[in-house]
Steps between C-alpha positions, in 0.01 A plus 500: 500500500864563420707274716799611705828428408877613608714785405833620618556899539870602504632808679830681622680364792349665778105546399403174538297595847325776334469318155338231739275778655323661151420098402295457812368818487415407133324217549745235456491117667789329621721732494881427576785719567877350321804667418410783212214359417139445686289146378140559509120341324246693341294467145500622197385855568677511815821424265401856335457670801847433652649656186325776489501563909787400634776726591806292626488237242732492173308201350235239521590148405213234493709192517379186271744230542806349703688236462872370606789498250882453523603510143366667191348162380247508777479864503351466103294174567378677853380845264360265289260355739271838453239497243620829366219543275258632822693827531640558115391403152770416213497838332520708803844637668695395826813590730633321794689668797714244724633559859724255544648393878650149454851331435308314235391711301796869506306707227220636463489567122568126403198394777322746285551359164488129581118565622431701193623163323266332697218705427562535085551124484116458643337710294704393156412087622160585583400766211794561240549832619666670766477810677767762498727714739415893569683654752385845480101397481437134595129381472603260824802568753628193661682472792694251619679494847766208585573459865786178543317264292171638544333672187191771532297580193289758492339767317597865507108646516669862550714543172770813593596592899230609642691815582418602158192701634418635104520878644885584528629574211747768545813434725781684696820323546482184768139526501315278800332177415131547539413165706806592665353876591185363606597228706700770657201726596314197624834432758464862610167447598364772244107422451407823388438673833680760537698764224823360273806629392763369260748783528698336228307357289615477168279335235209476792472089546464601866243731447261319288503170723453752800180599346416170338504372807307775748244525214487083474554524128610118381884467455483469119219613374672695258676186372430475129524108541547161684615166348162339588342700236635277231416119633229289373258584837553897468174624633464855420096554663670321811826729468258833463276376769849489755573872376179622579466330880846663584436834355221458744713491780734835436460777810505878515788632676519813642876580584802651283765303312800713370782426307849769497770438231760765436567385140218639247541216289417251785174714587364493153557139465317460866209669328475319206554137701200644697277637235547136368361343789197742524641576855548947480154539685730347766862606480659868461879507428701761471914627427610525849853428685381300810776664666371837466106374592345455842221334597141676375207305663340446817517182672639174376751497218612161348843536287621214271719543259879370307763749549757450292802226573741466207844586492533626132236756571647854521435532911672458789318231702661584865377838479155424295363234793644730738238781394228245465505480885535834542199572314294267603581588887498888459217535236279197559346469810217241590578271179620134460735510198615153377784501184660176353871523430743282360801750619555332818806700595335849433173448719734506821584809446061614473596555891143366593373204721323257249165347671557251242688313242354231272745304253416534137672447192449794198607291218818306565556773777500443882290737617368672831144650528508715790256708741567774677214657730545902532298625808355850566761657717758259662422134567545533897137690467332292308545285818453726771192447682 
C-alpha cells in the first residue's frame, strides 16, 4: 500500500478557506490552512488527483527536505545532504525556483545556482557525470523556499501554474486567470443550480469553469501534462485509473449558462476556448451589449463576470460602472450578480448597495469582488409580510 506523505498546495491570497474546502472534500488528511498556501497528506494517486481536481490551487509541492542555513556554505553542504539520485538520473534535465524571505540570503537567483552547484557536484563525485539545466522542459522542478534561516526543499509534482487548464488558447486583452475565475465562482456560491451569465465575457474563462464546475468536470482535465509524469515512480495504470474514478463522478445539469461580449473577436475566441474544453453542449455565447440585454429566464439568475478596469482603455469608467447599476437594477430582477474590480474609484459611482465585498488581488492589483442582490420589484417587498 502506498504510504502517505506531505504536500503543500499554494493559492491566491484570499482562497485559502475554499482551497481548504475542495481538499477535504477530496479526500485529503491533515489538512491545514496557512497564508497562500494549504499543507495537507495523501499518496501517490491522491498526489494525481489534486492536480487534476483542484480548482483554487496554482501548484502542488511535495516537500523532501529542510534544513537551517545562514550562509551559502551551509546552504550547499545542507542541499547536499539529499541523495539526489532517488528523483533524477545523470543524463536527465533539472531547474530550481527559489523564494527567498531572509536577510541572509537577498536573491533568489544566486540561492538558485548555489543548489544547482550542490546538486552537479554529487552526481560528477559519485558517477563522472552530471545532469544539466532546462528551463523550458525540466525532467525534475525543484523548489526551494528560505524562510530566515530556514530552507524548504521540495519537489514541484505540477510542472506549469495550474491555471494553465490546456483549453484556452485564444485571448482578449487582460484576460482572467483561470484558478483565479474559478475560485471566484466558488466565493459566489455558484454550484451549478441555477442559470449563469457572464455579460462580458471576453475569451470565456468564466464560462467554462461555470460549467466545469455545475457539470463536476475535473479542473484540468484538459491539461496536456503535469511534472509528475517525468519522475522515476510515474505510474501511468495508477494515473489512468484516477481519470477514470473522477470522470465517474461528473453530473448532468439542467440549467443555462450564457456568455454576452460586444466585440466579435472576443466571441469567437470564447468559442474556440470552449470547443477546446469539450464544454458547447453546455455554454451558448453570443455578440451582445449587456447594456442593451435584459434578463431572459425564469427564476434564479447567477451573474459573474470582469468588467473592464483599465485606464488606457478607450471608456469612460464614471459613466461605464454607472450603467452597470443601472442595468442590473432596471433589467435584472431576481439575480445575484457578483463582478471583481480593481477600479476602486469607479465602483462608487455603480450607485448600488453591495451585500458583499471580499479582498482579492488580480495580479499585482488590489482588487474588490463584489455582490449585489437585485430583487423582483423593490426590496421593501421582498420583506413585507
Amino acid at each position: 500500500m502506498e504510504e502517505n506523505f506531505k504536500m503543500i498546495a499554494k493559492c491566491f491570497f484570499g482562497f485559502e478557506e475554499i482551497l481548504e474546502k475542495e481538499l477535504r472534500t477530496l479526500g485529503a488528511q491533515d489538512v491545514e490552512r496557512g497564508v497562500r498556501m494549504v499543507s495537507f497528506k495523501g499518496d501517490k494517486g491522491f498526489m494525481y488527483k489534486a492536480n487534476l481536481s483542484l480548482r483554487t490551487a496554482l501548484k502542488i509541492l511535495k516537500p523532501i527536505y529542510s534544513f537551517r542555513a545562514n550562509n551559502e556554505q551551509a546552504l550547499y553542504k545542507g542541499i547536499s545532504g539529499v541523495n539526489w539520485s532517488k528523483f533524477l538520473n545523470a543524463n536527465q534535465t533539472f531547474v530550481i525556483d527559489s523564494t527567498v524571505h531572509s536577510t541572509y540570503f537577498n536573491h533568489s537567483e544566486f540561492v538558485s545556482q548555489k543548489c544547482k552547484d550542490a546538486i552537479v557536484d554529487q552526481f560528477r563525485e559519485r558517477t563522472g557525470q552530471r545532469p544539466s539545466i532546462d528551463k523550458q522542459y525540466p525532467d525534475l522542478r525543484i523548489n526551494i523556499h528560505i524562510d530566515k534561516d530556514q530552507v524548504s526543499v521540495a519537489l514541484d509534482t505540477s510542472g506549469n501554474s495550474l491555471h494553465q487548464r490546456g483549453y484556452r488558447t485564444a485571448t482578449n486583452i487582460a484576460p482572467i486567470n483561470e484558478v483565479l475565475a474559478a475560485g471566484i465562482l466558488l466565493l459566489s456560491g455558484w454550484d451549478g443550480q441555477s442559470h449563469f451569465l457572464d455579460p462580458m465575457c471576453g475569451s470565456g474563462t468564466f464560462l467554462a469553469e461555470a460549467a466545469m464546475i455545475a457539470c463536476n468536470i475535473p479542473a484540468n482535465i484538459n491539461r496536456k501534462e503535469f511534472a509528475f509524469e517525468k519522475w522515476k515512480d510515474w505510474d501511468n495504470d495508477l494515473f489512468d485509473t484516477i481519470i477514470e474514478s473522477l470522470m465517474k463522478k461528473t453530473r448532468e445539469f439542467h440549467y443555462t449558462i450564457k456568455g454576452f461580449d460586444k466585440a466579435p473577436s472576443a466571441v469567437s475566441k470564447a468559442k474556440d476556448n470552449i470547443r477546446n474544453a469539450n464544454l458547447e453542449d453546455y455554454i451558448k455565447v453570443y455578440e451582445d451589449n449587456f447594456f442593451d440585454t435584459e434578463k431572459e429566464t425564469e427564476g434564479k439568475l447567477h451573474i459573474v463576470f470582469n468588467p473592464p478596469y483599465d485606464e488606457r482603455l478607450d471608456i469612460h469608467m464614471e459613466r461605464f460602472y454607472a450603467n452597470i447599476g443601472d442595468t442590473l437594477k432596471k433589467n435584472y430582477p431576481g439575480t445575484n450578480a457578483w463582478f471583481i474590480t480593481a477600479n476602486l474609484e469607479a465602483l462608487k459611482f455603480v450607485g448600488l448597495k453591495p451585500s458583499r465585498k471580499i479582498k482579492l488581488f488580480n495580479g499585482s492589483l488590489e482588487a474588490r469582488l463584489v455582490k449585489y442582490e437585485m430583487y423582483e420589484g423593490s426590496k421593501r417587498t421582498k420583506f413585507q409580510v
